[in-house]
N, CA, C and O atoms as CSV, one atom per row, in Angstrom:
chain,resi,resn,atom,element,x,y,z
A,1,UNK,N,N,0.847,-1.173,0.000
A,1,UNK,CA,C,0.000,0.000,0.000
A,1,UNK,C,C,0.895,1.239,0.000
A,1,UNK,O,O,1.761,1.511,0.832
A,2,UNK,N,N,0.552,1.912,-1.030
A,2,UNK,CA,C,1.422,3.329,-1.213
A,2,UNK,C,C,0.745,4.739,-0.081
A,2,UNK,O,O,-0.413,5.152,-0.026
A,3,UNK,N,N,2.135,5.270,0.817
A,3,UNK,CA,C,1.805,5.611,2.158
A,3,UNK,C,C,1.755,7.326,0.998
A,3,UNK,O,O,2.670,7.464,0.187
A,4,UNK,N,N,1.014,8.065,1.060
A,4,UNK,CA,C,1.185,9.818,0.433
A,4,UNK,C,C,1.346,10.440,1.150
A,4,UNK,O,O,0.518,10.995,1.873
A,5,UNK,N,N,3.318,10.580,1.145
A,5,UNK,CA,C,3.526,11.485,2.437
A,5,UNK,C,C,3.596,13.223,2.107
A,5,UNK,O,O,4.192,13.709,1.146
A,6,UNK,N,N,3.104,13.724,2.784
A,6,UNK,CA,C,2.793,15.213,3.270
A,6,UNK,C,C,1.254,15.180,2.929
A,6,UNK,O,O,0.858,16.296,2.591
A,7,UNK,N,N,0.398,14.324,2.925
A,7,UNK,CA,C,-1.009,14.105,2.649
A,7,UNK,C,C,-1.727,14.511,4.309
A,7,UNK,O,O,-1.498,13.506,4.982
A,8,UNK,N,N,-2.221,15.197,4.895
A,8,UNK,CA,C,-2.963,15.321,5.982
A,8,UNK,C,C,-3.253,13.927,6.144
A,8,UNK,O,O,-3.561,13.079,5.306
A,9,UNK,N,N,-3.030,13.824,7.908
A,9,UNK,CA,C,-3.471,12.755,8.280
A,9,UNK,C,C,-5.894,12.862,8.332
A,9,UNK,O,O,-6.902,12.414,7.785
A,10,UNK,N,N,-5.532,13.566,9.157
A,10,UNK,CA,C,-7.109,14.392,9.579
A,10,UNK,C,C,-7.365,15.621,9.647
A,10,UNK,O,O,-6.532,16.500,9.871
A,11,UNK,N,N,-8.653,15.792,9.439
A,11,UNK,CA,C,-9.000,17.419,9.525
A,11,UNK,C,C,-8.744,18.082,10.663
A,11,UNK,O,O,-9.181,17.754,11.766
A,12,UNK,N,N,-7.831,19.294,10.365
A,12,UNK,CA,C,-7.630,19.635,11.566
A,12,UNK,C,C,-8.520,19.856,13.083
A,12,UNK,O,O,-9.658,20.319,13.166
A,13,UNK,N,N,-7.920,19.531,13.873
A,13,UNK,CA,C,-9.274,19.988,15.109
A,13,UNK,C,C,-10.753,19.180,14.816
A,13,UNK,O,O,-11.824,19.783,14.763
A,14,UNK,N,N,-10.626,17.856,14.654
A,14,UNK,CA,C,-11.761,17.200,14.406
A,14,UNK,C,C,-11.104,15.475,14.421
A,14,UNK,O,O,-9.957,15.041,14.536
A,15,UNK,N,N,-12.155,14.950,14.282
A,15,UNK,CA,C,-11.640,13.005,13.915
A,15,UNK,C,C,-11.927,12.556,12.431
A,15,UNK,O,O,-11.946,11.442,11.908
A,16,UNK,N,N,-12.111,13.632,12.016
A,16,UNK,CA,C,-12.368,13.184,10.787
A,16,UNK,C,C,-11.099,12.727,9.726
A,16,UNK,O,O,-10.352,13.615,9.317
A,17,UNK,N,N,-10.911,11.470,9.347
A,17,UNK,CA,C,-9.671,10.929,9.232
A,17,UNK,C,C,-9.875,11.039,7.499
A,17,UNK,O,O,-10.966,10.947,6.937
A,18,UNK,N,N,-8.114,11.330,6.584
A,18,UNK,CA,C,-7.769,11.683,5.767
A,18,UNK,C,C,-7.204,9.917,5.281
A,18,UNK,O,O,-7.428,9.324,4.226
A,19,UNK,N,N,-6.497,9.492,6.394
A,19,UNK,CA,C,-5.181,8.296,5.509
A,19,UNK,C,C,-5.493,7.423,6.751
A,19,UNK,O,O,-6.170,7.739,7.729
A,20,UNK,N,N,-4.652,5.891,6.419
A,20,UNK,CA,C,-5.046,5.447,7.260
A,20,UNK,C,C,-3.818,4.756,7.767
A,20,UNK,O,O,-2.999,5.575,7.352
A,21,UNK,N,N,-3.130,3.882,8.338
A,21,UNK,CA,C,-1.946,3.869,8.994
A,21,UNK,C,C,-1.369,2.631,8.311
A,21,UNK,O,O,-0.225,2.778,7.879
A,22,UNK,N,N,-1.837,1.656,8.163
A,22,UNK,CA,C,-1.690,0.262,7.817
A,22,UNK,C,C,-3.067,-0.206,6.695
A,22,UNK,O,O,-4.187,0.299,6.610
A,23,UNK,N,N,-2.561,-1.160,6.055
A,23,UNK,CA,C,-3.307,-1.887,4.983
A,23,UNK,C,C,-4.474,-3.202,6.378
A,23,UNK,O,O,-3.973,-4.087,7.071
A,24,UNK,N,N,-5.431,-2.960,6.345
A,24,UNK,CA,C,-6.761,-3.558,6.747
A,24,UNK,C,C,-6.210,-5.107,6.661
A,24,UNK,O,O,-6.451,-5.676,5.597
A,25,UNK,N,N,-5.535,-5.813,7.612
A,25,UNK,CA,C,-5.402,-7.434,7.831
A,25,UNK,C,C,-6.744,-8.036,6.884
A,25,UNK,O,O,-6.456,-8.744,5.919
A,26,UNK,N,N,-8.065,-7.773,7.149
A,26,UNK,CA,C,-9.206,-8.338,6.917
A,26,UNK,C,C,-9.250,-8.096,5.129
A,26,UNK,O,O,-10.042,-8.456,4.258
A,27,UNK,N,N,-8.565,-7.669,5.126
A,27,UNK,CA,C,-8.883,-7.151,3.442
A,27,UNK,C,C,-9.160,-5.650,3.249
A,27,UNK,O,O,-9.223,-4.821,4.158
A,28,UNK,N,N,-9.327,-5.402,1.825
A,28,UNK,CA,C,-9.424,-3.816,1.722
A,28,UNK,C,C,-10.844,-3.279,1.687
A,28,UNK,O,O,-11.671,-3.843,0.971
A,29,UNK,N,N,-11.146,-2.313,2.353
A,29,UNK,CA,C,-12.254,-1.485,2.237
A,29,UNK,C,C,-12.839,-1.038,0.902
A,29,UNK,O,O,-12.310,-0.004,0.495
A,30,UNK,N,N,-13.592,-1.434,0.275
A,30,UNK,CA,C,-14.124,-1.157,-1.018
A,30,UNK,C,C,-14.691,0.212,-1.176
A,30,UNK,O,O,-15.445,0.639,-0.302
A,31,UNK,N,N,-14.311,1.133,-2.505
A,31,UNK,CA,C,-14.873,2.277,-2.294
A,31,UNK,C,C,-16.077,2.013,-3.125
A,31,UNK,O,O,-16.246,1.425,-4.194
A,32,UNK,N,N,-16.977,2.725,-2.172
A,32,UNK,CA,C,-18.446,3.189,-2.653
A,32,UNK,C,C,-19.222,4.420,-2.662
A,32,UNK,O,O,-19.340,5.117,-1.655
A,33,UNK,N,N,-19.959,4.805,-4.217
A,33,UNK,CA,C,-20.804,5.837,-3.818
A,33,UNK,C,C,-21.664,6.115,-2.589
A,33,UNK,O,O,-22.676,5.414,-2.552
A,34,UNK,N,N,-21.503,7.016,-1.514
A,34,UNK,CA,C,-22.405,7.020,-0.824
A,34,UNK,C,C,-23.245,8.568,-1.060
A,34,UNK,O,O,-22.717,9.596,-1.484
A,35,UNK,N,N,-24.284,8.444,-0.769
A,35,UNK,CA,C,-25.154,9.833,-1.124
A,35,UNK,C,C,-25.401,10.780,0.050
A,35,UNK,O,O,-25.815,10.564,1.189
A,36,UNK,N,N,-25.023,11.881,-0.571
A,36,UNK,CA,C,-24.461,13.268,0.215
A,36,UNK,C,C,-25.907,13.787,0.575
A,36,UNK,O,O,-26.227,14.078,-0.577
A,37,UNK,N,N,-26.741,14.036,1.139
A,37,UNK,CA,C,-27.950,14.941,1.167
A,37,UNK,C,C,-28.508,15.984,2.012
A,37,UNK,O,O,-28.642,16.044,3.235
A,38,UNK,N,N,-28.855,16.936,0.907
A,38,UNK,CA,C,-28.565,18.645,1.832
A,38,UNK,C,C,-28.507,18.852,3.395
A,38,UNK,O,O,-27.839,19.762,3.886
A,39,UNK,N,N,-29.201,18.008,4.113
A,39,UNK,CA,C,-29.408,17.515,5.692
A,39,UNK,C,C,-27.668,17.116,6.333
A,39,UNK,O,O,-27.615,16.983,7.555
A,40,UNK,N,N,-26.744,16.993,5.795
A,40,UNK,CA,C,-25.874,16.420,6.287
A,40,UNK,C,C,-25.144,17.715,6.809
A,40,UNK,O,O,-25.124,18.746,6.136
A,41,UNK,N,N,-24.504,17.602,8.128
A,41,UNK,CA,C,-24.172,18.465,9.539
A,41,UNK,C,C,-22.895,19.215,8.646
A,41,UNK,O,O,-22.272,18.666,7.737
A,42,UNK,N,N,-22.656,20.748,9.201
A,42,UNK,CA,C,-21.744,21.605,8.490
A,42,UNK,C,C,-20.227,21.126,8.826
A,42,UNK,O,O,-19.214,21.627,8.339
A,43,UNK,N,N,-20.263,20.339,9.510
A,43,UNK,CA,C,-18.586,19.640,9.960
A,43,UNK,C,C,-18.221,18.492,8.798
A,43,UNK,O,O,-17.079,18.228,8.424
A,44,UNK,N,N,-19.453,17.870,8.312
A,44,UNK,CA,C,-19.394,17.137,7.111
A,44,UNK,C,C,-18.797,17.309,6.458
A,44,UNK,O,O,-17.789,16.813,5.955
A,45,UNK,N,N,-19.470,18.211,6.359
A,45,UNK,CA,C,-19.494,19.543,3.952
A,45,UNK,C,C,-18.152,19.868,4.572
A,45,UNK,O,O,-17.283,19.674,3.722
A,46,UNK,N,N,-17.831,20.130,5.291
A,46,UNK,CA,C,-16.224,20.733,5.756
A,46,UNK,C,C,-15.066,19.749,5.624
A,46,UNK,O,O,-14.047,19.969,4.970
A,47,UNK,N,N,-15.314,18.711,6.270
A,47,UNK,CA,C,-14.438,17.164,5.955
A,47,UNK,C,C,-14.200,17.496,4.736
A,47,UNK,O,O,-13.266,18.244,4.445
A,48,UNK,N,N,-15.171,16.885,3.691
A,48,UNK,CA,C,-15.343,16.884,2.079
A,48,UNK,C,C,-14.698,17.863,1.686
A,48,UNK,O,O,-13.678,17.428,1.152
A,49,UNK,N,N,-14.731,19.275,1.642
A,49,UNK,CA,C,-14.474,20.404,1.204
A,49,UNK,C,C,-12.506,20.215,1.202
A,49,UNK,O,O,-11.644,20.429,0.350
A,50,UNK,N,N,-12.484,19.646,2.823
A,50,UNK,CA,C,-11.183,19.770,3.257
A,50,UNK,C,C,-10.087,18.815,2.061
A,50,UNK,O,O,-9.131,19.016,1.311
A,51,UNK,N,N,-11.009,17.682,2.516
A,51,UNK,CA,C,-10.297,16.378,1.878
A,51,UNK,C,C,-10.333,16.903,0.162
A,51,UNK,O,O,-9.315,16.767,-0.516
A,52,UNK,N,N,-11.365,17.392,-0.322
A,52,UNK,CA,C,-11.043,17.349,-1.647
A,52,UNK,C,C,-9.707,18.677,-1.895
A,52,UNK,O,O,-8.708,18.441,-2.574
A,53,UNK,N,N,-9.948,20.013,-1.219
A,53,UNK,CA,C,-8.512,20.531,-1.477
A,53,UNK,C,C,-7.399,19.989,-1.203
A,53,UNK,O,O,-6.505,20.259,-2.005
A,54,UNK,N,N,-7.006,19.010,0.035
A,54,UNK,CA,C,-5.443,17.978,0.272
A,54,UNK,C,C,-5.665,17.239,-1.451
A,54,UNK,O,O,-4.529,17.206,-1.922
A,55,UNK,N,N,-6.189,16.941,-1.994
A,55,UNK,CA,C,-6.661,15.824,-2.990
A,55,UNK,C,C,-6.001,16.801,-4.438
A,55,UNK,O,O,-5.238,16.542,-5.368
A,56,UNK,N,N,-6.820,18.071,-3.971
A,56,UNK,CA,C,-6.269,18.726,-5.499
A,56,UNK,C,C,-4.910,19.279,-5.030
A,56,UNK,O,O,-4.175,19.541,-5.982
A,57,UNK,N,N,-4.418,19.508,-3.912
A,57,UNK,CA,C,-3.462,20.171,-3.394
A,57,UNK,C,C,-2.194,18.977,-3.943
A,57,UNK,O,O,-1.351,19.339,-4.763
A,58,UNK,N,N,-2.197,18.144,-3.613
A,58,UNK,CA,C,-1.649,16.596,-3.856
A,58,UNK,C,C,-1.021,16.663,-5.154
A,58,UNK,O,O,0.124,16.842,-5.567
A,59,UNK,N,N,-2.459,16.404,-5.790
A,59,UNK,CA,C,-2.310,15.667,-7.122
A,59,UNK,C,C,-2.854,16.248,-8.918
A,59,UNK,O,O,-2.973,15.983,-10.114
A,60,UNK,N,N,-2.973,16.969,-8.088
A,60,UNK,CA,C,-3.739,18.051,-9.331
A,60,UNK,C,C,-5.016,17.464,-9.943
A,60,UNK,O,O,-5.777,16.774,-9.264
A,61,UNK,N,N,-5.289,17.799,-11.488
A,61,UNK,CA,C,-5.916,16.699,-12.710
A,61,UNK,C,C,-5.527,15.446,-12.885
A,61,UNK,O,O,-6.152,14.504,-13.372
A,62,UNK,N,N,-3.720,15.529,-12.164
A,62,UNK,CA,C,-3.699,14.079,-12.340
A,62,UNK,C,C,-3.964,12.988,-11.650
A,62,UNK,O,O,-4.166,13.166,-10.449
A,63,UNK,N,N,-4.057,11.280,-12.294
A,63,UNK,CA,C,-4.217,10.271,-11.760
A,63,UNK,C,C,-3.152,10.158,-10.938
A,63,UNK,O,O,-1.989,10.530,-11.096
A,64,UNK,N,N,-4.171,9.088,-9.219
A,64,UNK,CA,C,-3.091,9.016,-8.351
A,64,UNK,C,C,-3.797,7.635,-8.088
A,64,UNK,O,O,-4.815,7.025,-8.416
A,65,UNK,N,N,-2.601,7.483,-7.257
A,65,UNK,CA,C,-3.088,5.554,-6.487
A,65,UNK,C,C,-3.770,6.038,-5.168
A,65,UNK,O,O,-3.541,7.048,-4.503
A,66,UNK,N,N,-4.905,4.775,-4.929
A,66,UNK,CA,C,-5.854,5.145,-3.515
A,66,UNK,C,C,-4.653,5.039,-2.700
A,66,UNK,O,O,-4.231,6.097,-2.235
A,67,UNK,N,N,-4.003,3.938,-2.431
A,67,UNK,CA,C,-2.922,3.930,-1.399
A,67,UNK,C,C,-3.891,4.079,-0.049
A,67,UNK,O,O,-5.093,3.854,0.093
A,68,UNK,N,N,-2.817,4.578,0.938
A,68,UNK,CA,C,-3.552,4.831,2.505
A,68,UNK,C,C,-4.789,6.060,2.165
A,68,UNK,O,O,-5.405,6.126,3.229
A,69,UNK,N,N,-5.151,6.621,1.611
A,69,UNK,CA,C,-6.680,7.284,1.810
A,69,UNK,C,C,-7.649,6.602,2.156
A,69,UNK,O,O,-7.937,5.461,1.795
A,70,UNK,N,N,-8.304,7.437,3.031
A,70,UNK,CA,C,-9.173,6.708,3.846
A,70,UNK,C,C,-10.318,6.251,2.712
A,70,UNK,O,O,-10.571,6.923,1.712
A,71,UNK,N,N,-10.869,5.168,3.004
A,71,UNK,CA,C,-12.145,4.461,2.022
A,71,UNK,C,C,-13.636,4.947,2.601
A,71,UNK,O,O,-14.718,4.623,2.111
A,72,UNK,N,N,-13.463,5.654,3.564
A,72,UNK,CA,C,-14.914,6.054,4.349
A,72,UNK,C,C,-15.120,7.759,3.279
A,72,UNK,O,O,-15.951,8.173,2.472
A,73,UNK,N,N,-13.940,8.249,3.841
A,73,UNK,CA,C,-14.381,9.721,3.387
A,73,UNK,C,C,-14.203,10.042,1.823
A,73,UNK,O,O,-14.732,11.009,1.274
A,74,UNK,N,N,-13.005,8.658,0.882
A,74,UNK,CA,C,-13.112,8.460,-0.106
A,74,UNK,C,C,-14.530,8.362,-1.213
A,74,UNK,O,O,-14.904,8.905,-2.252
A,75,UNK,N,N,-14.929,7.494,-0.422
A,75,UNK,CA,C,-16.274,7.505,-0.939
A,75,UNK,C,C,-17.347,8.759,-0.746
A,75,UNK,O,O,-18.284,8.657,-1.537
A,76,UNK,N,N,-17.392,9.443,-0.232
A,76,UNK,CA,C,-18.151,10.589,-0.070
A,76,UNK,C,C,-18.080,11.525,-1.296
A,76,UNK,O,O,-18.986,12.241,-1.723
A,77,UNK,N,N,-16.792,11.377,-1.796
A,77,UNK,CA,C,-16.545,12.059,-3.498
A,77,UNK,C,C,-16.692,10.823,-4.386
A,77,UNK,O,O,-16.468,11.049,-5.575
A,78,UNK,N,N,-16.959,9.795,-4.129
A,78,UNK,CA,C,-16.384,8.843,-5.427
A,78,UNK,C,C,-17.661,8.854,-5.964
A,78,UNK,O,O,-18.762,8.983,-5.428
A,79,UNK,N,N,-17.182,8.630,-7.597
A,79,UNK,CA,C,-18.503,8.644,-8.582
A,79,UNK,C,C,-19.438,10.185,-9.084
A,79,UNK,O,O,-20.457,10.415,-9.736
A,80,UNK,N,N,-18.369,11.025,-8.320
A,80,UNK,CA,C,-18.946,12.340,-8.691
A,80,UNK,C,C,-17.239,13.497,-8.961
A,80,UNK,O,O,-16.775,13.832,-10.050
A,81,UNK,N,N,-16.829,13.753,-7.929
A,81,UNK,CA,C,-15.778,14.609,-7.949
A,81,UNK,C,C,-14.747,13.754,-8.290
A,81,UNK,O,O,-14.057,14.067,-9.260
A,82,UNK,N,N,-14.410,12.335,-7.448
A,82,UNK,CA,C,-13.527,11.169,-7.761
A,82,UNK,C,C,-14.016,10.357,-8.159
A,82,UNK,O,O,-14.935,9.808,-7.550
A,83,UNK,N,N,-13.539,9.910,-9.489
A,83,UNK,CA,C,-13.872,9.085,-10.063
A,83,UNK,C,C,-12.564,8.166,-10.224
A,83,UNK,O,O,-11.460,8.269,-9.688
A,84,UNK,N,N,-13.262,6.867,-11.511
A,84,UNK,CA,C,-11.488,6.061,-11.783
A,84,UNK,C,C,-10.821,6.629,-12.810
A,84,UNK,O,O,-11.439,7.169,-13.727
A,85,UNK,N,N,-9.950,6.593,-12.787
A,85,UNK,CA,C,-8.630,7.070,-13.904
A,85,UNK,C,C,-8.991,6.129,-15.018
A,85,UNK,O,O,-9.197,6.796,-16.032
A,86,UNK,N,N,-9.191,4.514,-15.286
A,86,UNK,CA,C,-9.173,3.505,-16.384
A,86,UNK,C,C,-10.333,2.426,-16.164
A,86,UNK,O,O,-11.134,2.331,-15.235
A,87,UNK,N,N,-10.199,1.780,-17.111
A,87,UNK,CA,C,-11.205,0.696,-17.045
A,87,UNK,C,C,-11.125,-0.378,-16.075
A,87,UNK,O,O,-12.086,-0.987,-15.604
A,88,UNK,N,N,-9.914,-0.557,-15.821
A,88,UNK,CA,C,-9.403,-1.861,-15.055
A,88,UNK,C,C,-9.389,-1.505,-13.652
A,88,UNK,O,O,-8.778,-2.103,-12.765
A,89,UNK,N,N,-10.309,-0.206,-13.499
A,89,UNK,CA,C,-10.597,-0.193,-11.981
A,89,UNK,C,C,-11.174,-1.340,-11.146
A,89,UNK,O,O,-12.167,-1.992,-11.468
A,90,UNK,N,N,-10.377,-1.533,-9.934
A,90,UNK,CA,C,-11.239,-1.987,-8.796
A,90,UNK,C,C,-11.060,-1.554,-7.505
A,90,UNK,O,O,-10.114,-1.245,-6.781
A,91,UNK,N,N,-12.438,-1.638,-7.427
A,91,UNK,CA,C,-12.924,-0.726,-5.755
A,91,UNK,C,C,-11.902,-0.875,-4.818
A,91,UNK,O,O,-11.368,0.039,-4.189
A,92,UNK,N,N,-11.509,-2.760,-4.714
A,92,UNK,CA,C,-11.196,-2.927,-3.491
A,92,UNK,C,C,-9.957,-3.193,-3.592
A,92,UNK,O,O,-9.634,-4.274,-3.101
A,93,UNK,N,N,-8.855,-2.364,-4.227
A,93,UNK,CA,C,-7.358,-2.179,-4.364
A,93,UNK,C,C,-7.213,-1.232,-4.208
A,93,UNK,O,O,-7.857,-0.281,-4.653
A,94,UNK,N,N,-6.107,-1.244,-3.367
A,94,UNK,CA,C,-4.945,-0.131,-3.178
A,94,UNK,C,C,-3.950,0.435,-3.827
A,94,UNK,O,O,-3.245,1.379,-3.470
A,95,UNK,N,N,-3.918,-0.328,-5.022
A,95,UNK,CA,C,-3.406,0.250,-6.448
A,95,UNK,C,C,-4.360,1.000,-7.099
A,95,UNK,O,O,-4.011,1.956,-7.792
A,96,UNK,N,N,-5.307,0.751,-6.994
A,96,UNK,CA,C,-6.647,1.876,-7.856
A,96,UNK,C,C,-6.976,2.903,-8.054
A,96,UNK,O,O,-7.604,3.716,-7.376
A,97,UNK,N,N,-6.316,2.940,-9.587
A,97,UNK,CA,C,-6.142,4.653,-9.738
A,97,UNK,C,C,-7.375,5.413,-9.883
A,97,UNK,O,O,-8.420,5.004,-10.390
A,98,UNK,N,N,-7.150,6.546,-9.392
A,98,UNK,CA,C,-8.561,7.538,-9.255
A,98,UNK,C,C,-8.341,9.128,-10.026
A,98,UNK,O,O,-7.338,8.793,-10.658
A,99,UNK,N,N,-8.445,9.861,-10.227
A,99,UNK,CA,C,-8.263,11.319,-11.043
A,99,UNK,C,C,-9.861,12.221,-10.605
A,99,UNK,O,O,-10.977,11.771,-10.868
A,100,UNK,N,N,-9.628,13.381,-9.988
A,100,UNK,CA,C,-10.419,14.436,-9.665
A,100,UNK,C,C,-11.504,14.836,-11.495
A,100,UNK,O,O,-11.072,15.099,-12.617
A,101,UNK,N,N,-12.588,14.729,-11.103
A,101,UNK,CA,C,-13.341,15.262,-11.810
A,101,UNK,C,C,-13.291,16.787,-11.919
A,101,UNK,O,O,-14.195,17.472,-11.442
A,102,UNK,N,N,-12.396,17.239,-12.452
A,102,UNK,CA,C,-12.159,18.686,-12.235
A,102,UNK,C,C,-13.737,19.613,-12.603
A,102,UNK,O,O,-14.175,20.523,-11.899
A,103,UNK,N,N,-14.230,19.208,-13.577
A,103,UNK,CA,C,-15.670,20.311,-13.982
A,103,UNK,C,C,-16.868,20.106,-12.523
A,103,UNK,O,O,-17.735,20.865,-12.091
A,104,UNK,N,N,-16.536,19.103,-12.200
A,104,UNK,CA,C,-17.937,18.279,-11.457
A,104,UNK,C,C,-17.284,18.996,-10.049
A,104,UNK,O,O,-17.898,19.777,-9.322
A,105,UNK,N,N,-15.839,18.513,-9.849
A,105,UNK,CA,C,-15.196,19.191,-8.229
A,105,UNK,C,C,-15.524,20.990,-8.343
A,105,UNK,O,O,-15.440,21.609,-7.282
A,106,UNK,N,N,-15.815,21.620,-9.362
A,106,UNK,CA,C,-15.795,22.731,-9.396
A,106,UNK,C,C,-16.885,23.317,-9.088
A,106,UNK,O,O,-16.873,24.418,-8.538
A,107,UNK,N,N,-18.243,22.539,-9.459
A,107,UNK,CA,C,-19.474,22.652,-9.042
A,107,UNK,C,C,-19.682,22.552,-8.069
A,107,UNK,O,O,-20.359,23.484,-7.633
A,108,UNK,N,N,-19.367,21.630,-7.207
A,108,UNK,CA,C,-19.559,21.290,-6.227
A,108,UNK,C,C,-18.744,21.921,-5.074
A,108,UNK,O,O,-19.363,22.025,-4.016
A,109,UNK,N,N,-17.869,22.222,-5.083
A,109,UNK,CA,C,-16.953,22.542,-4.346
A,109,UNK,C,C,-15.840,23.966,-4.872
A,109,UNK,O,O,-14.615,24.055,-4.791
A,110,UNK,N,N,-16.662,24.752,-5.304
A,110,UNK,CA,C,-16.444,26.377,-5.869
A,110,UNK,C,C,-14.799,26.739,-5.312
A,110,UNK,O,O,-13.703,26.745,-5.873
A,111,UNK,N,N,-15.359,27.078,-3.665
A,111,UNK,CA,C,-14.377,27.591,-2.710
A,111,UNK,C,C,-12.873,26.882,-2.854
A,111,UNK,O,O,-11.824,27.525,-2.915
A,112,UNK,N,N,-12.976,25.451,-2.896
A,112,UNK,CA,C,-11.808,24.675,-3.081
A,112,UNK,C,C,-10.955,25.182,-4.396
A,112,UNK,O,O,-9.772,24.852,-4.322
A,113,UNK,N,N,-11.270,25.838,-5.460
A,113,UNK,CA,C,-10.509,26.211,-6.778
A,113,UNK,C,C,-10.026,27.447,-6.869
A,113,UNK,O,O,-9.028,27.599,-7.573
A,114,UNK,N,N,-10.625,28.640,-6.170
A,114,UNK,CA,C,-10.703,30.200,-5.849
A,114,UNK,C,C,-9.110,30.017,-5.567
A,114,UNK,O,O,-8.512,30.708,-6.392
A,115,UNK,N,N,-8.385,29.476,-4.877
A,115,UNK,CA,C,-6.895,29.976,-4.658
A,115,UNK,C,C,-6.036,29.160,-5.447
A,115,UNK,O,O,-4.815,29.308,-5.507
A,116,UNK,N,N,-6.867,28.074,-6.207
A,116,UNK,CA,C,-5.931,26.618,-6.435
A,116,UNK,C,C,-5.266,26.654,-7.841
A,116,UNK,O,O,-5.418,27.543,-8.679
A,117,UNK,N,N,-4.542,25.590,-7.947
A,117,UNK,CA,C,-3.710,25.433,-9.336
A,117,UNK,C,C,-3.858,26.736,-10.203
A,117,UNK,O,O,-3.300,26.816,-11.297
């Protein structure tokens, strides 16, 4: 598992976790769409907001490996802002390349681009 060092561990001043320390004994955490809906608490949208600037801060437009990113808060963008880089994606690898939906991250997440690349 590829460790992305200078990647935030967690959001600052919160538990909301960025990476994760070790590869899962049990196997890997599969990423999944999960659905965001307007009801969800402002510390949330803040996680997300956070994690996707470390994400563009990182790696730009380009494709990167999941590696240690967390698979919980991963999924909160996947299938919309993060998507897969190729066909031969799979969820539940840690080689699995992913690339920022730059038009879709922009919609969604305005504030995150205002200072960026």
């Amino acid at each position: 598992m590829l460790k992305h060092r200078g990647f935030p561990g967690r959001l600052p001043g919160t538990d909301f976790q960025f990476t994760i320390r070790r590869a899962n004994p049990k196997g890997v955490t599969p990423l999944t769409k999960r659905e965001r809906f307007r009801d969800r608490k402002p510390a949330d949208k803040r996680a997300d907001a956070a994690f996707l600037e470390a994400l563009w801060m990182q790696f730009g437009d380009q494709p990167f490996e999941r590696g240690n990113l967390d698979a919980g808060r991963l999924s909160w963008l996947f299938g919309r802002e993060v998507i897969p880089a190729d066909d031969t994606f799979d969820p539940a690898s840690y080689e699995a390349l992913l690339v920022i939906d730059v038009d879709a991250a922009r919609l969604s997440f305005p504030d995150v681009f205002d200072g960026g690349r």
